[in-house]
C-alpha positions in Angstrom: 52.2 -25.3 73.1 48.6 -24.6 72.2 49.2 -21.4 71.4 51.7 -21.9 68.7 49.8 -24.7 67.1 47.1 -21.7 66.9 49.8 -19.8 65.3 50.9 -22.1 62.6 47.4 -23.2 61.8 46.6 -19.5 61.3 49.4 -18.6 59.4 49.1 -21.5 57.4 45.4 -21.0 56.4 46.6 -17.9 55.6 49.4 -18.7 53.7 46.9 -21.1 51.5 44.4 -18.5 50.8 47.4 -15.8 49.7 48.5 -18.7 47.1 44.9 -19.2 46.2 44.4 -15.5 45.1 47.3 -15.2 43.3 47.1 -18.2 41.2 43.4 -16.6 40.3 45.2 -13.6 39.5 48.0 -15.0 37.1 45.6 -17.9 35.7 42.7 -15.6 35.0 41.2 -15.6 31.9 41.6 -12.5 29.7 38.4 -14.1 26.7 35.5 -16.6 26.7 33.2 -17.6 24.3 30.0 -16.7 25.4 27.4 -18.2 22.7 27.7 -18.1 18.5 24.5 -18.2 16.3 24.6 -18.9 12.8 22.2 -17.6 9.8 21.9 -18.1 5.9 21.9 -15.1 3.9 21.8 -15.1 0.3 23.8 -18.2 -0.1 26.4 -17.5 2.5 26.0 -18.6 6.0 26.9 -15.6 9.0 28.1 -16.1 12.3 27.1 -13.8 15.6 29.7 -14.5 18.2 29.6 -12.6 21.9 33.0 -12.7 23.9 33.8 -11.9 27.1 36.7 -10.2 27.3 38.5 -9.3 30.9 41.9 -8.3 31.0 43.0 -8.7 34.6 46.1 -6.4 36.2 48.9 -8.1 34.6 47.4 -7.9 30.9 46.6 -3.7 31.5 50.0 -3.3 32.6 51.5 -5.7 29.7 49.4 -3.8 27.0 50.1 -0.1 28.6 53.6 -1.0 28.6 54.0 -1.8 25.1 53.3 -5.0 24.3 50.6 -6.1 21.8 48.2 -8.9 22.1 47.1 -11.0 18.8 43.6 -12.2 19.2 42.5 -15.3 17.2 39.0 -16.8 16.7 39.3 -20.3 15.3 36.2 -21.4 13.3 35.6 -25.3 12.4 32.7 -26.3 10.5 32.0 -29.8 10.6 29.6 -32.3 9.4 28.1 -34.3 12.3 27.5 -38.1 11.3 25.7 -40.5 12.5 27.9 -44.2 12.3 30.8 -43.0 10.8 33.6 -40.4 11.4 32.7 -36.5 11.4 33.8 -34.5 9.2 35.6 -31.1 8.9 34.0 -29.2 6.0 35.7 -25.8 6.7 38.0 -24.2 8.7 38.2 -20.2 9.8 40.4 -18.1 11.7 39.4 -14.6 12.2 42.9 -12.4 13.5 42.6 -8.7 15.4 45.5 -7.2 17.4 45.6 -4.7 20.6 47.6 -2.4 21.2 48.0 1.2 23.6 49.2 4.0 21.8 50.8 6.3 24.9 51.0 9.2 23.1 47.3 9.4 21.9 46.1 7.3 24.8 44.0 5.4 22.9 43.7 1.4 22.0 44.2 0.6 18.6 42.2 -2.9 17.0 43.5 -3.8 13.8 41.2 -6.7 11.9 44.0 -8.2 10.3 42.1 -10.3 7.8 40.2 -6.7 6.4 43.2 -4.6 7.5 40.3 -2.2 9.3 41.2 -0.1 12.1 39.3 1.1 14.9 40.2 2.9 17.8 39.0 3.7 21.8 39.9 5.6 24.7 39.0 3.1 26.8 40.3 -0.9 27.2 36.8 -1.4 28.1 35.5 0.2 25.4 37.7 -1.6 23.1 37.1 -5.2 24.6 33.1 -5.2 24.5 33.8 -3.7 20.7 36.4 -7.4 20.2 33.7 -9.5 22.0 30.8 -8.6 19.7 31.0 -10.2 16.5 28.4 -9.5 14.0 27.5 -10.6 10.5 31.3 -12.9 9.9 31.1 -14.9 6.8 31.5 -18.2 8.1 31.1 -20.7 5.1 29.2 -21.1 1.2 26.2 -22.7 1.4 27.3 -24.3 -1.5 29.6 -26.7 0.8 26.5 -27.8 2.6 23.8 -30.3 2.0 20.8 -29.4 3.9 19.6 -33.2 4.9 22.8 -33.2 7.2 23.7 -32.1 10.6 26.7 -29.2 11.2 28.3 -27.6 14.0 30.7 -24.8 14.0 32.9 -24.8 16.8 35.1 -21.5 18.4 38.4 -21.5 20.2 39.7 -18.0 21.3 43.3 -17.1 21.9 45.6 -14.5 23.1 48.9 -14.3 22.8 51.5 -10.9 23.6 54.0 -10.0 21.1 56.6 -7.4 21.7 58.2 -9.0 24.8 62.1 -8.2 25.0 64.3 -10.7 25.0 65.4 -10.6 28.2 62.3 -11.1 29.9 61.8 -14.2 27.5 63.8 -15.6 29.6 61.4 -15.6 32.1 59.1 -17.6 30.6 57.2 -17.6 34.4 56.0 -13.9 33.5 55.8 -14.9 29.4 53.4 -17.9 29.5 50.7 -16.3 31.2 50.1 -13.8 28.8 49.5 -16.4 26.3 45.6 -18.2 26.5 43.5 -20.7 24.8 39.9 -20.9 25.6 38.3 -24.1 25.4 35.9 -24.8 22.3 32.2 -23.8 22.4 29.9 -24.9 19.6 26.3 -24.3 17.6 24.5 -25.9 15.1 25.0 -23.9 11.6 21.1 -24.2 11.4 18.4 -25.3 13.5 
């Protein structure tokens, strides 16, 4: 009898760490926000963002297979207060896509606000080039009054596009394509 209690303990621990892994695997995040700096420059303030971007198995093998991921960095700008209500002052979304072209073998990063594009031969390649943002106009200074406080806040989000419709069906497999990261933030100015 001892001996299968042994067993069943075993394969149950077992069992557990299996189910622990995997949910890693299909809960693992493909972005975060790493830090953000912010500078004025003739009468514009510029944001400096750094990303870390790590697709994991099942976003390779979604984006070698067709499917292209939008990639959306969500700016807010708002006026901290002290006693009252804060209050949004602006509001930015910055778009790219990613996508595999099979027959160059190359990954293609479209900026949709600008319309630039920029290729690699590498994924890795291509997500250090999405997590480093340099020099983003982020808002006028004119919309600012310099005896107040401000933070400007950053949400990252992937989504795939290009999934048939019968694997929407699915929406198991769908839904963990799709991310949100969770807001960072830093002041506008120090």
């Amino acid at each position: 009898m001892k001996y299968n209690s042994n067993n069943s303990a075993r394969f149950t621990s077992t069992t557990i760490l299996i189910l622990l892994l995997m949910t890693d695997s299909l809960f693992a995040q493909p972005a975060t926000p790493i830090k953000g700096e912010s500078f004025l420059l003739n009468g514009v303030y510029y944001s400096n963002i750094d990303i870390e971007f790590e697709f994991k198995q099942e976003y390779l093998e979604a984006l070698n297979s067709g499917l292209v991921f939008d990639i959306d960095l969500d700016f807010l700008v708002v006026n901290i207060r002290q006693r009252r209500f804060n209050r949004e002052i602006g509001r930015l979304s910055q778009k790219y896509t990613l996508k595999y072209n099979a027959f160059t073998q190359r990954y293609t990063i479209m900026n949709v606000n600008t319309g630039r594009v920029i290729s690699h031969s590498t994924i890795g390649s291509a997500l250090q080039y999405l997590g480093s943002i340099r020099n983003l106009p982020t808002i006028d200074d004119s919309l600012i009054n310099i005896d107040q406080n401000y933070l400007v806040y950053l949400q990252v989000s992937t989504r795939a596009r290009g999934v048939p419709d019968w694997i929407k069906t699915l929406t198991f497999w769908r839904d963990h394509l799709d991310f949100v990261t969770d807001w960072i933030q830093w002041p506008l100015y120090d």
